[in-house]
Structure formats: structure tokens, C-alpha cells
N, C-alpha and C positions, 0 to 999 in steps of 0.2 A: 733409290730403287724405283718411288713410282714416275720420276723422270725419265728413268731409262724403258722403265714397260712402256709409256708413253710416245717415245722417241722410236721403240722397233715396232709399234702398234701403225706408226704413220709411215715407216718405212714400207709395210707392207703393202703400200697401196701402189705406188710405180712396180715392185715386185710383181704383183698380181698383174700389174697391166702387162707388162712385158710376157710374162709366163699365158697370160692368155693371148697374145698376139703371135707367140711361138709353136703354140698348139692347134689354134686357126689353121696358120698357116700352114701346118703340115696337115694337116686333115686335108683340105684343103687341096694340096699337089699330088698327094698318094693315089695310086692308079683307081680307079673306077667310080664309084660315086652313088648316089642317092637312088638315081632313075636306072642306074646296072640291071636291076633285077625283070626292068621291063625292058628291056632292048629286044628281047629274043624269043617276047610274049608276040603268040599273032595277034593274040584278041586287041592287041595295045599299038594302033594307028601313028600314022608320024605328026598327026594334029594332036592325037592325047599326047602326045611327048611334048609338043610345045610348048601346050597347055602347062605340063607339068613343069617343065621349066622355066616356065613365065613367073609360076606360082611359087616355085621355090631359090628363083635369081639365079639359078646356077650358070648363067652366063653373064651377070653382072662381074665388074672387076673386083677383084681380090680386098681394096681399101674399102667398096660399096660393100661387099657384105661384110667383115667385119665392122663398118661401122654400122651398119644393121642392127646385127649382135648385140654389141657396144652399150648401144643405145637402149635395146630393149630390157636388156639384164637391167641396165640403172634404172628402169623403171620396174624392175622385181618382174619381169616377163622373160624365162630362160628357152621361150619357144617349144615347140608341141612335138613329139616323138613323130617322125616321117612316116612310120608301117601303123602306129595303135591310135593316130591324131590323139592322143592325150599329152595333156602338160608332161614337160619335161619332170619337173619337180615330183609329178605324181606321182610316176613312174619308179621315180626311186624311193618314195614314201611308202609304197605298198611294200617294197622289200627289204627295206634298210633295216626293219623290226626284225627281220629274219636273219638275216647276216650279224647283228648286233648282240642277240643271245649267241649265234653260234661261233663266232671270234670272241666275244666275253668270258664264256663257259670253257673253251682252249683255251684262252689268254691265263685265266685265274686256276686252271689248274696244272697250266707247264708250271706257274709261278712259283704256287704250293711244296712241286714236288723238285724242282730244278733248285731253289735258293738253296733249303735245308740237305741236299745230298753235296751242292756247290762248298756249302759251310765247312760241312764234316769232311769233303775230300781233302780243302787246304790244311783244317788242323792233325789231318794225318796221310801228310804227303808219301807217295808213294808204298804205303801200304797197299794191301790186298784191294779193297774197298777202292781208293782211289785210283788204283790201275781198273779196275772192273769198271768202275762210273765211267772213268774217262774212257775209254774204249768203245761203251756202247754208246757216249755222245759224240764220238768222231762219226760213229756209225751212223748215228742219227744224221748227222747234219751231212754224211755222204750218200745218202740212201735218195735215189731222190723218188718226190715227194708223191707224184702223179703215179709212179711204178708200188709204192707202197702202199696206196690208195687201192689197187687195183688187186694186190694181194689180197687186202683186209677184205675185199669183194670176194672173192674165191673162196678165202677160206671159210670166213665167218656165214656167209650166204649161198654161194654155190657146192658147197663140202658139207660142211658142219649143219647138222641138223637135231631140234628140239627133239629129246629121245621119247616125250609128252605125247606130241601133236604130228610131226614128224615135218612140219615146217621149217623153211631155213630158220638156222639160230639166231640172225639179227639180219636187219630189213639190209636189201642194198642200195635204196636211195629212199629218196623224198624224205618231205618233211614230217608225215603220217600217213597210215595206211587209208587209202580213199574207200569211198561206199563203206567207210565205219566208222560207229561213234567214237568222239574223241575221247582218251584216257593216258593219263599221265603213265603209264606201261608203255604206251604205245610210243608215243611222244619222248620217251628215254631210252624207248632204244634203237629209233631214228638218229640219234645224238651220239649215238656209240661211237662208230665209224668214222663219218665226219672229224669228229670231236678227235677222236686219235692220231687220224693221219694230218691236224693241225697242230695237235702236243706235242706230236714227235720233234719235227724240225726245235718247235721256239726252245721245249724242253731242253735239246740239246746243246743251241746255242747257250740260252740265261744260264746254265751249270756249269756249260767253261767260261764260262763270264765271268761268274760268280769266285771260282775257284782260283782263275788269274788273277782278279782284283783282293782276293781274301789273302794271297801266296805273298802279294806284294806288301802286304800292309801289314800281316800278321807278326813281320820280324823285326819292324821299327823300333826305335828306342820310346816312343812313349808307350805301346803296349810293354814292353818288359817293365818300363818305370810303373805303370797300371797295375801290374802283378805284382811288383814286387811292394806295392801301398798294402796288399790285402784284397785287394777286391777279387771277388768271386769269376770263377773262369766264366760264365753264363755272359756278367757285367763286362767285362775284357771285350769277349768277343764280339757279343751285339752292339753293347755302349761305344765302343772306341773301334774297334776295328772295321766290324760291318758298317757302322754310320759311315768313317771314311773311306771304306773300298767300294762303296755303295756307288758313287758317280758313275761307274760304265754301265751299271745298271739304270739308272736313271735316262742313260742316252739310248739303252736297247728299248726300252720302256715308251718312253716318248716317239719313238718311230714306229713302234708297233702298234697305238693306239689309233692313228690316222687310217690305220690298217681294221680295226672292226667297223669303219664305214667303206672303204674299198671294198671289202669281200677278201675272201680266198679263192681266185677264180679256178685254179685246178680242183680243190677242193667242188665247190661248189656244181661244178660240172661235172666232175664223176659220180657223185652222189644226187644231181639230179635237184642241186638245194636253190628254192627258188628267192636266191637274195642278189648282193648288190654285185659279186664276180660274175653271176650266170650273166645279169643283166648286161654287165659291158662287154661282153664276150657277145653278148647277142648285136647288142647295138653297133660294137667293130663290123661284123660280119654282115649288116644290113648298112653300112656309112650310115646309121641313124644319126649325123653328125648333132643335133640339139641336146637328144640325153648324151652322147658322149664327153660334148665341152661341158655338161654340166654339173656328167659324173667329175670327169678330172681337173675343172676348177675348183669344188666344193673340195673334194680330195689335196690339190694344192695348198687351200686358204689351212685346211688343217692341218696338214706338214707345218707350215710357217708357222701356228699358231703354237701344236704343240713344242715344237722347238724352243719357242721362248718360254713356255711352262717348265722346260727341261733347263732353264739356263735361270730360272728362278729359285727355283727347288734347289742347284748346286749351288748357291747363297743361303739357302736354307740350312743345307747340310752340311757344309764347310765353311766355319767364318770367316777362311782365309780369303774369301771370295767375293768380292764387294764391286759392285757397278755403279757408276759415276753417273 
């Protein structure tokens, strides 16, 4: 095993190169560019333009600046945001804490409530319960995501009002209410909304996940052999059945995690939430190409990373599973 972590640890490094040479590249040739936003400025001369692109190469060839790049990353220098001149790295340090509770707090409670409704669908297929679950996770995962975001905004805040105060019922963006001290009230039911329109989708995936993977396993012959020792329906199902239908969840799990440092960018932008989706949402939309390669290489290295945590863990969990 620690052969093989060792062997995809080193693989990752030509990987990354390529994936960053692919990404360059396309930033790169996609229409407009860094200096776009002053082309059409009077106050901004055709000397400040040269200037500017003296200063940021953008007429250099394509191999000059990424080796530029290149070089500077290997030195732990990922270059300075174009519009805020701050580190790139900063940039996403100020918001990555905020994207990270609110993909966390989603994450751990689609988990909660999608495993155990996943469980009980498969050991009572096609009952009432399991037509109702599965129905509203088709629902779920057809509904899309941006449109139901924009509901929970109407109803919960432009409609629904506290019958107290006569305030909307829960905020429709940001992360607290500004010009007021901060309090955990406040602070939770910022989270509501958000939080929802990010449950919905994974909820509904990890429950048909959960339900396919349990359907499949549950009618094996060593669960019947499991039952028929004595052991308690509880032990059947969690001990032997879930451990092994567990692996597709393990693979939804693993891709989703690279995802509490990406952000939710639809999320994040309807609610107004100042983490890492607004952030590259913003940076696309200015070519701030430094945070951008820096969001989506950090983003890369973690895909690749947790991959092979997911291809560990299923040696963990099936011993039929052994790496050379």
C-alpha cells in the first residue's frame, strides 16, 4: 500500500504539469483579456496601455509567460490579483473560511439525512416510503439548482414575514446582517437558505446512491448466510451490507470534498456569500488570470489528491481490494 500511495504521489507531478499547461493555455487564447476593461476608458491613454502591458507581458509569447508562471509558483510566488494587487493566495485565504463552513455544514447534513432514508428505502423496496423518497430525489436532482435558490429568496424573504417584527422571515443574502452586532441568531439564519439550496441537490444524489448500492448488496448470499447465523438485523445491515455497498459512496464523497474549497458558485452568488464560487466568478469576469490559475490549480491538486484517498479507503473497506 505505502508503495503504491508513493508511486500515484509521484505521478501527480507530470499530471499537474500538463493540467496546468492546459489551463494557461486556454486562459490564455479566450477572447478579451486583463487590459478589456480599460480599452474604452478615456481617462486611460494609449501610453497607460503600453505601460500596462509592458507590466503584465501580455505581448510576450505564449511559452514566455508560462514559463513565467512556472517559475514563480516553484518559488511559492502564485502572482498578485490584476484589479485588488494582492497576493493571489490572499485572496482566497480571506474566503476559503467562508466557503468551508458553508460546503461543510451542506455537506454533513445532506449526509445525515440522505444515508439513513437511502438505508430504509432499499430494505423496503418499493413500499409507500421508498416510492415517496425516490420521487422527491429525482425531484431533487431535476430541479435545477440556481432556479430553486431563487424561490427560497421569494418565499422565505420577499413573501414570508416574521409575524413579531414584521421583518422578512430569513435574510436573502450575505453572511450577516451589516451595522449589527454579531450573534449566533443572526449568523444561523444567514445559513438557512444557502445551506438548503446546497442539500437539496447532494441530498438527493447520496440517497439514490445510497439505495442503488444497498438494493444491490442486500440480496447476496452472505447477507442471507449473516441472517441465517443469528445476527441481529441492525449487524446484517450496517456490519456487512452497508460496509460493502458503501464504495459508491465513498467515490460521491471524494469528489464532493474538493468541492468545499471550490465553492458553490451559483449558490454563492445568489446569496451574496463572500467565499471561494463568488470569488472565481469574479476573477473569470475581470480575466484576473493570477487568482484564477491559482484557484483552479489548488482545486486540481485536490481532485487528484482526494482520489487516491478514495482508492485507499476502498482497500480499507473491502479486503478484496489490494494494491500492488
Amino acid at each position: 500500500m505505502t508503495r503504491y500511495i508513493v508511486r500515484r504521489l509521484l505521478q501527480f507531478i507530470p499530471l499537474l504539469f500538463l493540467i496546468s499547461l492546459l489551463l494557461f493555455s486556454l486562459l490564455q487564447i479566450i477572447p478579451g483579456g486583463p487590459l478589456a476593461a480599460y480599452e474604452n476608458n478615456p481617462n486611460v491613454t494609449s501610453e497607460d496601455m503600453a505601460r500596462l502591458e509592458e507590466r503584465l507581458g501580455v505581448n510576450d509569447p505564449l511559452p514566455v509567460k508560462y514559463g513565467k508562471w512556472l517559475g514563480n509558483v516553484l518559488r511559492g510566488d502564485w502572482g498578485y490579483s490584476i484589479y485588488t494587487q494582492r497576493p493571489a493566495l490572499q485572496e482566497i485565504g480571506d474566503r476559503l473560511p467562508s466557503t468551508l463552513y458553508l460546503m461543510g455544514i451542506a455537506l454533513f447534513i445532506s449526509l445525515l439525512i440522505s444515508i439513513p432514508i437511502g438505508l430504509i428505502a432499499a430494505l423496503k423496496p418499493y413500499s409507500l416510503f421508498d416510492v415517496v423518497t425516490t420521487t422527491i430525489a429525482f425531484a431533487g436532482q431535476s430541479v435545477p439548482i440556481f432556479w430553486f435558490g431563487l424561490i427560497l429568496i421569494i418565499l422565505f424573504h420577499s413573501t414570508l414575514t416574521n409575524p413579531l417584527t414584521g421583518a422578512p422571515l430569513l435574510p436573502g443574502g450575505g453572511m450577516y446582517t451589516l451595522d449589527a452586532p454579531f450573534s449566533i441568531e443572526d449568523w444561523l439564519s444567514h445559513l438557512v437558505l444557502p445551506v438548503a439550496m446546497l442539500a437539496l441537490y447532494q441530498t438527493a444524489t447520496v440517497t439514490r446512491l445510497t439505495r442503488a448500492s444497498m438494493l444491490d448488496v442486500i440480496h447476496q448470499d452472505y447477507i442471507r448466510t449473516a441472517r441465517a447465523k443469528g445476527l441481529k438485523e441492525r449487524a446484517v445491515v450496517i456490519g456487512h451490507a452497508f460496509k460493502n455497498g458503501a464504495l459508491p459512496l465513498v467515490t460521491i464523497i471524494a469528489l464532493e470534498l474538493p468541492g468545499l474549497f471550490n465553492g458553490a458558485v451559483f449558490t454563492e452568488t445568489i446569496f451574496s456569500w463572500p467565499g471561494m464560487g463568488r470569488l472565481f466568478i469574479t476573477a473569470a469576469s475581470q480575466f484576473d488570470y493570477p487568482v484564477l490559475m491559482a484557484v483552479l490549480m489548488i482545486n486540481a491538486a485536490l481532485i487528484l489528491f482526494f482520489n487516491l484517498v478514495a482508492d485507499v479507503v476502498y482497500a480499507l473497506v473491502d479486503p478484496r481490494i489490494r494494491y500492488a
